[in-house]
C-alpha positions in Angstrom: 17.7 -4.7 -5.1 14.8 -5.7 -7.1 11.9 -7.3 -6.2 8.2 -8.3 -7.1 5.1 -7.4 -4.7 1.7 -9.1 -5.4 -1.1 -8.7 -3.1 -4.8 -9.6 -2.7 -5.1 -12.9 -4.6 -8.4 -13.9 -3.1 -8.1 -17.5 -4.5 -8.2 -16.1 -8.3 -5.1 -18.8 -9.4 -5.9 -17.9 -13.2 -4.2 -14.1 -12.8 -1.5 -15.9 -10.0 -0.3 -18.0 -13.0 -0.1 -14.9 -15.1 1.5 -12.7 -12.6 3.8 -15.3 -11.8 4.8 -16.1 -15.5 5.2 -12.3 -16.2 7.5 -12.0 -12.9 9.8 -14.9 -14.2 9.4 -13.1 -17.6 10.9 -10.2 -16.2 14.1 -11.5 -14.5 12.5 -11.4 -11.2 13.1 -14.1 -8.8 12.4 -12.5 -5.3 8.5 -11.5 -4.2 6.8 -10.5 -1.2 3.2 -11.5 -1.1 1.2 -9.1 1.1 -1.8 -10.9 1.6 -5.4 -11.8 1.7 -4.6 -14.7 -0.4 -8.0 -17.6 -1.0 -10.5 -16.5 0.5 -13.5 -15.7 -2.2 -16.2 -17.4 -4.2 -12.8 -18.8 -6.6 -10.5 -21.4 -6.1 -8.8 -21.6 -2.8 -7.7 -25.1 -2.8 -5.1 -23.9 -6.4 -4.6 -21.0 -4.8 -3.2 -22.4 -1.5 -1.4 -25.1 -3.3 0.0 -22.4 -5.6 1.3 -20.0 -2.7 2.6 -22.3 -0.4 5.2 -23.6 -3.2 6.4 -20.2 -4.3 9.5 -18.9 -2.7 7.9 -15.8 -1.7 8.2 -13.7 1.6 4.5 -13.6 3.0 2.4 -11.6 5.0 -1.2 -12.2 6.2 -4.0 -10.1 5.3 -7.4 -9.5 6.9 -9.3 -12.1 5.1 -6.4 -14.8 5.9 -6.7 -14.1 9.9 -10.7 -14.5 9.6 -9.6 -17.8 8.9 -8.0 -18.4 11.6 -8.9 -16.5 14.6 -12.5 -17.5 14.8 -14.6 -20.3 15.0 -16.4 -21.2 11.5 -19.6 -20.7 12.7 -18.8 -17.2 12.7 -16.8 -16.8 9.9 -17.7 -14.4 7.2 -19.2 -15.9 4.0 -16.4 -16.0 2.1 -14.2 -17.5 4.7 -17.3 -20.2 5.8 -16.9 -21.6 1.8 -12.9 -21.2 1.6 -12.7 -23.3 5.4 -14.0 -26.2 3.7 -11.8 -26.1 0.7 -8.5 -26.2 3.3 -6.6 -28.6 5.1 -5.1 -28.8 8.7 -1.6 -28.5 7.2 -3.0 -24.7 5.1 -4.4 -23.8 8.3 -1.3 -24.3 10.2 1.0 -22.6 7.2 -1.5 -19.7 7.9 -0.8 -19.5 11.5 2.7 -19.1 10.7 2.7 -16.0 8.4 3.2 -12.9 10.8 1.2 -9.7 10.3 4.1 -7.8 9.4 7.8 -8.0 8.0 10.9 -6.5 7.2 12.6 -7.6 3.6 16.4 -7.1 3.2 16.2 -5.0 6.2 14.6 -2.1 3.8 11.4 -2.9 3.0 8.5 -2.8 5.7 5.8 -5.1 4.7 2.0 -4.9 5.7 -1.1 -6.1 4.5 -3.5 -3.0 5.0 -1.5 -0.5 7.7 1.5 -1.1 10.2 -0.9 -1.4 13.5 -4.0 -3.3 11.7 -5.5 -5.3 8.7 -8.6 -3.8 8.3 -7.8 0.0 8.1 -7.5 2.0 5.0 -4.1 3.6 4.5 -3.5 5.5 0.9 -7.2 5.7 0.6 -10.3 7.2 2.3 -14.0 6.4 1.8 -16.2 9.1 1.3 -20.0 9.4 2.7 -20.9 9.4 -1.3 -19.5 6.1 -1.4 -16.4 7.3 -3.6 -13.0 6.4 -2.6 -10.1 9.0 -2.7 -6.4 9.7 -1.5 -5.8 10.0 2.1 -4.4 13.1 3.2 -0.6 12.9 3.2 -0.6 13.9 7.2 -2.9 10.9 7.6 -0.3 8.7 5.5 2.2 10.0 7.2 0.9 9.7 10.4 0.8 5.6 10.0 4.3 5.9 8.7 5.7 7.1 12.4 8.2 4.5 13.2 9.5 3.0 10.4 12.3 3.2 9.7 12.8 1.5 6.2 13.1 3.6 3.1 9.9 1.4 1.6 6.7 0.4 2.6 4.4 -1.6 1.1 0.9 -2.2 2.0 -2.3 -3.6 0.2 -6.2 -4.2 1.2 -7.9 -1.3 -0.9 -7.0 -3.8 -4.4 -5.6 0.0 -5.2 -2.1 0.7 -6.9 -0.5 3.3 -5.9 2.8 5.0 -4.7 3.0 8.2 -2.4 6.5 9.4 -1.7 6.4 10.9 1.9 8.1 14.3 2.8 11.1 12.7 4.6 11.8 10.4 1.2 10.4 7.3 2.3 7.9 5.4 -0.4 4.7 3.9 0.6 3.5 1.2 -2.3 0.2 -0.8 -2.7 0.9 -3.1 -5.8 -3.0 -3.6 -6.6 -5.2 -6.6 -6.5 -3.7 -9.8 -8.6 -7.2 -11.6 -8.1 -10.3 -8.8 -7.7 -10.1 -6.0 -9.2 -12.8 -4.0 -7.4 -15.5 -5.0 -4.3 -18.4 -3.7 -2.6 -17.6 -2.4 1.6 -20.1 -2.5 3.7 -18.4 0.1 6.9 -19.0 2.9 5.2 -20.6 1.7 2.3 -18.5 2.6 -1.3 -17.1 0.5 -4.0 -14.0 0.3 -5.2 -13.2 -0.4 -9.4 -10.4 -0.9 -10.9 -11.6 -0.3 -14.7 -10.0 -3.5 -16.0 -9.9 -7.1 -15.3 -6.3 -7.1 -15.7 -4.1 -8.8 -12.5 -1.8 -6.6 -11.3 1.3 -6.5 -9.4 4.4 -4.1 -8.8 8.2 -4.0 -9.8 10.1 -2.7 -7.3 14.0 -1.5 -7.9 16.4 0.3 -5.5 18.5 2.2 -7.6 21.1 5.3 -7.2 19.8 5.3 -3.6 15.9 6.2 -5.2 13.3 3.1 -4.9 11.4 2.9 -8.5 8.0 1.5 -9.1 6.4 -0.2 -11.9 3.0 -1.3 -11.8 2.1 -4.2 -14.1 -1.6 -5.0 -15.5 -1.4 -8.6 -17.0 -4.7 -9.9 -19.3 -5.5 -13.3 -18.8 -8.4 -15.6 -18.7 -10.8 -13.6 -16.5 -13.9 -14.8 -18.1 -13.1 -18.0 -16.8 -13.3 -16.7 -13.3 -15.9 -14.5 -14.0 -17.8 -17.2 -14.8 -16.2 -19.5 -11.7 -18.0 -16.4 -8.9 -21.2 -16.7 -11.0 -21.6 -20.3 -10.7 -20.8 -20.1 -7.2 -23.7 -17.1 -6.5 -21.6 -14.0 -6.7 -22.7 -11.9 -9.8 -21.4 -8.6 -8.5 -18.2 -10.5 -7.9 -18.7 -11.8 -11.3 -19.0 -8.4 -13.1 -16.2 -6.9 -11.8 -14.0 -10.0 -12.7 -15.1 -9.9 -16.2 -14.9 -5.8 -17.2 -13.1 -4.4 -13.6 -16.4 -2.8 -12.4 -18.6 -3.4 -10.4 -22.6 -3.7 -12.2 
């Protein structure tokens, strides 16, 4: 089995096209999407169009449910621009992603943990407003119950793989769209050091799952500059260099 995961588009569809071509580039026809897909000061209306016609399995992330779940006069600012941008028919393909899956019967997919979108699962935030590794009892603690050999997660826009004691892999691809943000619950940023989009490769193999993570250059001053025409400069930093300034 081989597969593609991309995660955390937030309406960037410059580095979707780019991940998308490198995935065809590669062989690859199958990918799992793993959420939080337009919402952001970008393009959501591409986006959308872009994700709904690829033959992808999806999940929803956090940011996709705020869309969804609550009336837009309390949506969040991000979601209160993206609302407009969508249709009745986006909002209904919404509604119809489920918060979790299983692909191929091995592959549990999540957008953030198993039990919620908004929790932190590879990563911790620290009071200095660093971000590290979770502990691997904590990691493995969230893993109790699932039976699949992989696990793939997203939300912290972080790639990484932690193999857990029993064998099983737990995989966030990185962020195709932002490659860092600013939290607010505790308060810590997270930087990717590039402006690259990134995604994972994903390959069962001789019983062993192996991981490649991908960073992919394209036009990010274009979107850089998209976020600072629509009042974001932080947003628009990290977009151009990966950090946040």
């Amino acid at each position: 089995m081989r597969f593609a995961a991309i995660a955390d588009v937030h309406g960037n569809y410059r580095a979707l096209e780019a991940v998308i071509a490198d995935i065809r580039a590669q062989g690859i026809d199958a990918i799992v999407n793993l959420g939080d897909m337009v919402s952001g000061p970008l393009d959501a209306r591409r986006t959308m169009d872009m994700l709904k016609a690829l033959d992808a399995v999806h999940v929803l992330g956090n940011h996709d449910r705020y869309l969804i779940d609550r009336p837009h006069e309390k949506m969040g600012l991000w979601e209160r621009r993206v609302y407009t941008e969508l249709d009745t028919g986006d909002l209904d393909w919404l509604r119809a992603v489920p918060a979790t899956q299983v692909f191929r019967d091995s592959v549990f997919l999540c957008h953030a943990t198993p039990v919620s979108d908004e929790v932190y699962w590879l990563e911790t935030a620290l009071p200095d407003g660093n971000v590290a590794m979770a502990p691997l009892e904590a990691i493995e603690k969230a893993a109790e119950g699932i039976a699949q050999s992989l696990i793939m997660c997203a939300h912290t826009h972080i790639a990484r793989a932690v193999k857990l004691r029993d064998g099983r892999m737990v995989v966030n691809p990185g962020s195709v769209g932002l490659p860092g943000y600013r939290a607010k619950h505790p308060p810590h940023v997270v930087e990717a050091g590039t402006p690259d989009a990134r995604y994972a490769i994903l390959e069962l193999r001789d019983a062993s799952w192996r991981v490649t993570f991908r960073h992919i250059p394209y036009d990010h001053d274009a979107m850089a500059e998209l976020a600072r025409q629509n009042g974001q400069p932080e947003l628009a930093s990290v977009l151009a260099t990966g950090w946040i300034r």
